[in-house]
C-alpha positions in Angstrom: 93.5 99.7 113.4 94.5 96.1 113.7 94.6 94.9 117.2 98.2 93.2 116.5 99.3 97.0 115.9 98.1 97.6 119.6 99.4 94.7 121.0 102.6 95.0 119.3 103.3 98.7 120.6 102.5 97.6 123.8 104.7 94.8 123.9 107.5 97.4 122.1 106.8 100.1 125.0 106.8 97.1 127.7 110.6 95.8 126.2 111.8 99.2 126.2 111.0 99.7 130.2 112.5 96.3 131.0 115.8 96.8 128.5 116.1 100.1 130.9 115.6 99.2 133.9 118.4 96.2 133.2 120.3 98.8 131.7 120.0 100.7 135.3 120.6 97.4 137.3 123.2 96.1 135.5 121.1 93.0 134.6 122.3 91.7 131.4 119.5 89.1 131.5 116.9 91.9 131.6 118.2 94.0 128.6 118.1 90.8 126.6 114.5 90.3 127.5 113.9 93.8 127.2 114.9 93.6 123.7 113.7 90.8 122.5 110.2 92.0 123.8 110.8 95.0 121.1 111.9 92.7 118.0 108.3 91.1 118.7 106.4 94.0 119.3 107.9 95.9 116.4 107.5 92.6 114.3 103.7 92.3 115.5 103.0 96.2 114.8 104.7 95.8 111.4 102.5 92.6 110.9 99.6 94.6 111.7 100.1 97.5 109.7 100.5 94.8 106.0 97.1 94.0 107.5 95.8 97.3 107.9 97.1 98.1 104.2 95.8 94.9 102.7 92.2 95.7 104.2 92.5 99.2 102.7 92.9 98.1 99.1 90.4 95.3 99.4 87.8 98.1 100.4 88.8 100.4 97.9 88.4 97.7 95.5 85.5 96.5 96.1 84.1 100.7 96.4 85.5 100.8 92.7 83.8 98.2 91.8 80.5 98.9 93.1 81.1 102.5 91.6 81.9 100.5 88.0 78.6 98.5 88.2 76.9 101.2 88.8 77.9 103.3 86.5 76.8 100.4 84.1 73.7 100.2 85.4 72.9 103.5 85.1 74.7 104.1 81.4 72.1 100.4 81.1 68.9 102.4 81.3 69.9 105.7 79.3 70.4 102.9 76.2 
């Protein structure tokens, strides 16, 4: 898991505390905060999932690919 995934559901969980508490207190201020700290989180999780994905087809890529020349080398020395 990509660490901007972690930090980005902690900073989702840590907006949605403070946008309650204002919610609570009557602090208009702290909602705001409170949800703007869950746009970025959700951004930076989201961010880190394209990551996570993009990492995932460049290793199955690269498995296929040793798998390919292999299979080459193999079909190589039957010849």
């Amino acid at each position: 898991m990509d660490k901007n995934r972690a930090e980005g559901k902690m900073k989702d969980i840590k907006g949605r505390v403070k946008r309650q508490v204002g919610e609570w207190t009557d602090d208009s201020e702290l909602q705001s905060e409170g949800t703007m700290d869950q746009a970025e989180g959700k951004v930076q999780n989201a961010w880190g999932k394209v990551k996570d994905a993009a990492r995932d087809v460049a290793d199955e890529t690269r498995r296929d690919q040793d798998r390919d020349s292999d299979i080459r080398k193999k079909d190589d020395r039957a010849a």
